[in-house]
N, C-alpha and C positions, 0 to 999 in steps of 0.2 A: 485458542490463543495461547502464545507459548510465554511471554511476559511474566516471571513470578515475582510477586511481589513481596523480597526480602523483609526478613526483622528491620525495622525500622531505627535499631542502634546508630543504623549511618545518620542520621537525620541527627540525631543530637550533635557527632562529630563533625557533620557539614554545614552547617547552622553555624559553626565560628569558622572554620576554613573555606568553605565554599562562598557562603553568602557574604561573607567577609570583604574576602578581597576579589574574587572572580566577578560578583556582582559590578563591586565598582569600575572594573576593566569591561563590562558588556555594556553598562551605562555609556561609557565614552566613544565605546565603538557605536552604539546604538543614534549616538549626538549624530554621528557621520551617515546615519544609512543610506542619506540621501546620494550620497556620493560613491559611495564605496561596496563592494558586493559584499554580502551576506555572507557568502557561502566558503567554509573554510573546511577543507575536507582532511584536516591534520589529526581528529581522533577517526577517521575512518582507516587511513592510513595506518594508526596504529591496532585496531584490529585487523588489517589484514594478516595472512601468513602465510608462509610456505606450507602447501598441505602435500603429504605422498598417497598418491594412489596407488591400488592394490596392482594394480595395471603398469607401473612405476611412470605414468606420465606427468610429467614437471607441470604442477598448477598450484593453488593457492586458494585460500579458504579464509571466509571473516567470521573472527570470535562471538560466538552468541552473547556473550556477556562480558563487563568490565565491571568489575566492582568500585564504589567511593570506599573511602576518600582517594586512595590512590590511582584505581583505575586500573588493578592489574586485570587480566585478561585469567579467565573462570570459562571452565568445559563443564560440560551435563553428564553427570557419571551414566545416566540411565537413558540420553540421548545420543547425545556427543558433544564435541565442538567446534563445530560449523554445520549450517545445512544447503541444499538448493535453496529453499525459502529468501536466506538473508543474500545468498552470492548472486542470487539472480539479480535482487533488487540493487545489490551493489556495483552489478556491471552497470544498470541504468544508470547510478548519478555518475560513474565513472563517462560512461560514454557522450551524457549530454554535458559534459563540461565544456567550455568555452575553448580549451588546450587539447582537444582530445585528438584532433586532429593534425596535431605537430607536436604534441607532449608525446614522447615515445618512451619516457615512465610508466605515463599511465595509459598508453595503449600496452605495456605489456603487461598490467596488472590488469586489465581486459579481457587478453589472453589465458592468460595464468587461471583466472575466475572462470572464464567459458571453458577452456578445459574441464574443471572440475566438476561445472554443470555437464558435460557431455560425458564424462568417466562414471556418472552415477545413471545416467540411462539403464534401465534391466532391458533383459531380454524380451519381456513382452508390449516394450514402450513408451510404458511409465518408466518414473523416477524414483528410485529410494531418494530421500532426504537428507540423512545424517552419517557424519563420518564421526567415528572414536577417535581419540587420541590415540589408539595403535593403530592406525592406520587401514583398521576393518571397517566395512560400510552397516551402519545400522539395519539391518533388512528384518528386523521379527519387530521394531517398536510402531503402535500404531500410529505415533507421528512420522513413521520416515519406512513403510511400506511402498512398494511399489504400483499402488492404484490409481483411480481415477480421483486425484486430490488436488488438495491445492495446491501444493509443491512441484507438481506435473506442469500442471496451467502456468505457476510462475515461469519456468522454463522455457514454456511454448509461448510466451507474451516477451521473452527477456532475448532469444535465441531470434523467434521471426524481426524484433528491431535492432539488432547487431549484425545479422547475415548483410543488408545493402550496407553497414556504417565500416564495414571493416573487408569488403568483397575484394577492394585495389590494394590490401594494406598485405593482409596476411588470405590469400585465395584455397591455400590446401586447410587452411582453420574454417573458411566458407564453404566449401565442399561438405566437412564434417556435419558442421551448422544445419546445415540445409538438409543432409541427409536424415539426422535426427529427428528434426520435422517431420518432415515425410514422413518415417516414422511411425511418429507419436501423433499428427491427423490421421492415418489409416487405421491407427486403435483407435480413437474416434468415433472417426464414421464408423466401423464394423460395432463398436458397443455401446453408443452414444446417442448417434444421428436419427435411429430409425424409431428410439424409444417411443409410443403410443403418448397422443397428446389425454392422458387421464388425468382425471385430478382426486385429491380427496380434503376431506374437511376437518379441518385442526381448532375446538373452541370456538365453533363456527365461522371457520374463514376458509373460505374455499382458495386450496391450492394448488398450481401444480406439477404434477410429477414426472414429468420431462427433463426435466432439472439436474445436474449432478447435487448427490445425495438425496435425492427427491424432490426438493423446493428450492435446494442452495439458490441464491439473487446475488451472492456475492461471487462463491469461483463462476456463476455465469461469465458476469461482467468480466473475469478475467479472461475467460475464455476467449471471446466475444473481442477482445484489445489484441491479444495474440494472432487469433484470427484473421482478423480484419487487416493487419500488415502480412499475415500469410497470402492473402489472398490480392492486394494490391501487386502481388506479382505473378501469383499463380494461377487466377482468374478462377475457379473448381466452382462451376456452379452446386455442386453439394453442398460446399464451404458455405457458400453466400445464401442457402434457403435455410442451413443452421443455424448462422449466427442470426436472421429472422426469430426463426423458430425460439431460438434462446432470449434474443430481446422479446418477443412477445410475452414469454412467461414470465421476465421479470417486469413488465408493465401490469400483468395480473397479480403479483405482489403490490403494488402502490395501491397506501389505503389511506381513508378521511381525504380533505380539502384544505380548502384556506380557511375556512369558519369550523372543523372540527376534525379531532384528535383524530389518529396520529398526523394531520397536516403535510397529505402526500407523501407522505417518507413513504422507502420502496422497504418491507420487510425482507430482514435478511435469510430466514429460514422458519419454514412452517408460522408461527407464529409471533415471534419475536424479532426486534429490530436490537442490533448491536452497531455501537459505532463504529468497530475494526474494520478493516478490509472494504467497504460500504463503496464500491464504486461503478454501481447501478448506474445513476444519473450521466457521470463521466463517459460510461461506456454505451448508453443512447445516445449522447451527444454525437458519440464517434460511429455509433450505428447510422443515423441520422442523415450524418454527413456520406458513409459509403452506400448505402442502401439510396441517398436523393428522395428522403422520405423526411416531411417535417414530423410528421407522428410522433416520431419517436424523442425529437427534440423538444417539443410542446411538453412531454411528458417530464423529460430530466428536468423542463425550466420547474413545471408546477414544483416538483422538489427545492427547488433552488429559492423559488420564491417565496411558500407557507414554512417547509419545515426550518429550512435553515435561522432563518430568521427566530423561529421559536427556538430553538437552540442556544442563541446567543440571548435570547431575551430571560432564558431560565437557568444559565450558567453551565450548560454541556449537559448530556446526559451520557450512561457508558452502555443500559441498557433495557429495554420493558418489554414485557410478552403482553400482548393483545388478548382483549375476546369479544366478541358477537351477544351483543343484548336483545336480540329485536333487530331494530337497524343501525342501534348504536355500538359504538366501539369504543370499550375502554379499556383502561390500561391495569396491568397488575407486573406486579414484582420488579418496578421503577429501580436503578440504581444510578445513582449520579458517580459513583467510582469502580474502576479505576478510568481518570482520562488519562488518554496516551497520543504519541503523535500518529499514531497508524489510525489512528479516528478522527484524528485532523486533516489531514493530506487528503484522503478522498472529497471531502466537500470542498479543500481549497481547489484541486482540480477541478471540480466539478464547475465550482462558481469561475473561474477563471474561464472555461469554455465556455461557460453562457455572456461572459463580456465580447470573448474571441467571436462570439457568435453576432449577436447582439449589437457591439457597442455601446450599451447601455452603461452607465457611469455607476447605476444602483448596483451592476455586480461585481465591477473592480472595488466596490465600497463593501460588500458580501465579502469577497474573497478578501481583502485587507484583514477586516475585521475578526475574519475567524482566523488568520494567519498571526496576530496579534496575543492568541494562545500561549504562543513559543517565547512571547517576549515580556507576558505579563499579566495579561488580560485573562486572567483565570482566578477558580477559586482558591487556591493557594498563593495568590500574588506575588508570584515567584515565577523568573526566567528561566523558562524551561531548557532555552538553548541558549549556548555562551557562544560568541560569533567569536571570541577569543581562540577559541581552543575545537572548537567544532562539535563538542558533547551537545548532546541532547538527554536529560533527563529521563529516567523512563517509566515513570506517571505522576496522575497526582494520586496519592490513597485517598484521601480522606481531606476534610476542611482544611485550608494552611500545611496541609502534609504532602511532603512528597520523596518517593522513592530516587535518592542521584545516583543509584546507579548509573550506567549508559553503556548501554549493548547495541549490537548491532541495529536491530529493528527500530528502534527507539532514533538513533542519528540516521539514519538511511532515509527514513522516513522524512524527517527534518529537512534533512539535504535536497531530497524530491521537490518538497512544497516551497522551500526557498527559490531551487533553478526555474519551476514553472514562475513565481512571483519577478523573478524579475528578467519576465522573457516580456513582460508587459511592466511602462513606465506606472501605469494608471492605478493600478493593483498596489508595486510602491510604495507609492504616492500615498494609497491610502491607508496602509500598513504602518504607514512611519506617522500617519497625523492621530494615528488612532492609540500609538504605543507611547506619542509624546502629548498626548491628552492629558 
């Protein structure tokens, strides 16, 4: 997780600037939410930038970090500033905008973004991650190597759902698209697909090792979302016994029930469940539905149903490692900090799909509720996103504490779990009775 969490000096300075008057401007807008959309994408806009590649092709890159009180825009001396991670995630809220289809602003900041994910391709498929401020590509840090990571998987989930949205618009940018796939599934299959289904045992929990990274449950899931709009067009029966294969072993990560701990939550790696990136459930959902297999659906609900709910019942947690008693399973090294919106967003998805599923009313009242995070309903009782200005805070530290920064990750995130909330009136609905509670 790449999130650092600053000295906490902003917090005394935001506490009269911020919560001052920003507050009482997200109050008034928040009066209105019934009427009016959420979704203001004016500080994403200002981390955008022109970025050069070493390639010299014209594309654009979002700032990892802004700093409070003002919000200038902060590089990683030791990263860089910008990576695929955040521009992948950033094509998405660009593309599912409501405008994105006649806004030819923001189809070419589309462009400019996919660019940059496609100029960081290496030569064996993967993705480096991070570009410098001198315009060199990070290729030694091991956040921004060219493996089988998560910054790949972003790419291949961000690239297969923009090749059909942009194929009439710009076709020689779909060409590229679609090549790069290709690609980066034939690295894949040759060092991925055929891995031996073994497992082994972590604290007593059997897991396994089929998995990128050995257990990863979360870049499955991304895998698995990528995939799955790969394959809606390109039919690869390999494609389709993988992404199996891959949901399976994240169903053998789901541990406890509805009467005991961890309450179905899907562990996100060997032993430990972290809130970040967590979107297991979401992506059975969507397995589910392309595979014609309730299994897999049955499964994301039982998440949606035990864990979630304990979640909101004991004020978010950020992360706990497991272990095996006998038949029991209990928890060790509990942290309730830092929350962030990238720990949000997967369960508001997640619950949103089992309403889209469903139409059950108890999970557009799930997804409100933990969507209600961004507005208030947290341990720090502070509104994590200004619908003013478009920030998203980016965590809580600690009791009443929280980091205002707002980087990329942190509003991207935001922006995600907003456009799903109000692709459904019901969700809404239940967000705004829960925030004016």
């Amino acid at each position: 997780m790449r999130n650092i969490i600053y000295c906490l000096f902003y917090v005394l300075i935001a506490g009269g600037i911020i919560m001052g008057c920003s507050e009482q401007t997200s109050n008034k807008a928040l009066n209105k939410a019934s009427d009016t959309s959420l979704i203001n994408t004016g500080h994403l806009d200002h981390l955008y930038t022109p970025a050069t590649i070493p390639s010299g092709v014209k594309a654009a890159g979002i700032y990892i970090y802004a700093e409070a009180p003002d919000y200038h825009l902060v590089a990683d001396s030791d990263e860089g500033f910008t990576c695929v991670d955040d521009v992948a995630r950033a094509v998405s809220v660009y593309i599912r905008s409501k405008n994105f289809s006649t806004d030819t602003s923001i189809q070419n900041k589309v462009f400019n973004l996919i660019n940059f994910i496609l100029e960081m391709q290496s030569p064996n498929g993967y993705f480096y991650n991070f570009l410098f401020t001198d315009s060199t590509i990070n290729k030694a840090g091991k956040t921004s190597i060219n493996e089988a990571n998560w910054w790949s998987w972003r790419a291949l989930q961000t690239l297969t759902e923009a090749s059909p949205l942009i194929k009439n618009i710009q076709p020689q940018l779909t060409n590229r698209i679609d090549n790069a796939v290709k690609i980066l599934v034939e690295k894949i299959k040759s060092e991925m697909v055929k891995l031996p289904l073994t497992t082994k045992v972590v604290k007593g929990i059997t897991v396994p090792q089929w998995l990128p990274a050995g257990s990863a449950t979360d870049q499955s899931a991304i895998i698995i979302l990528g995939l799955i709009q790969y394959n809606q067009i390109n039919n690869d029966t390999v494609v389709t016994a993988y992404i199996k294969k891959l949901a399976n072993g994240i169903m053998m990560m789901q541990k406890g029930d509805s009467a005991n701990f961890p309450y179905s939550c899907f562990l996100s790696w060997e032993n430990i469940w972290h809130a970040y990136g967590n979107d297991q459930a979401y992506a059975l959902f969507k397995t589910s539905e392309f595979l014609k297999d309730t299994l897999y659906a049955n499964r994301a609900l039982n998440e949606v149903n035990d864990f979630y709910p304990w979640l909101l019942k004991n004020g978010f947690k950020s992360s706990f490692y497991i272990n095996k008693d006998g038949i029991k399973l209990n928890p060790m090294n509990v942290k309730d900090y830092e929350q962030i919106a990238y720990g949000i967003r997967p369960m508001v998805f997640a619950a949103a799909e089992a309403y889209q599923l469903t139409g059950k009313q108890k999970y557009a009242d799930i997804a409100g509720h933990l969507a209600a995070w961004f507005f208030g309903a947290n341990d720090a009782g502070s509104k994590m996103y200004d619908v003013s200005t478009g920030r998203c805070y980016d965590g809580i530290v600690g009791k009443n504490s929280v980091n205002y920064n707002s980087g990329a990750e942190s509003t991207i995130e935001a922006l995600l779990t907003l456009q799903m909330i109000e692709k459904y009136p019901a969700i809404k609905n239940a967000l705004n009775k829960k925030i004016m509670h």
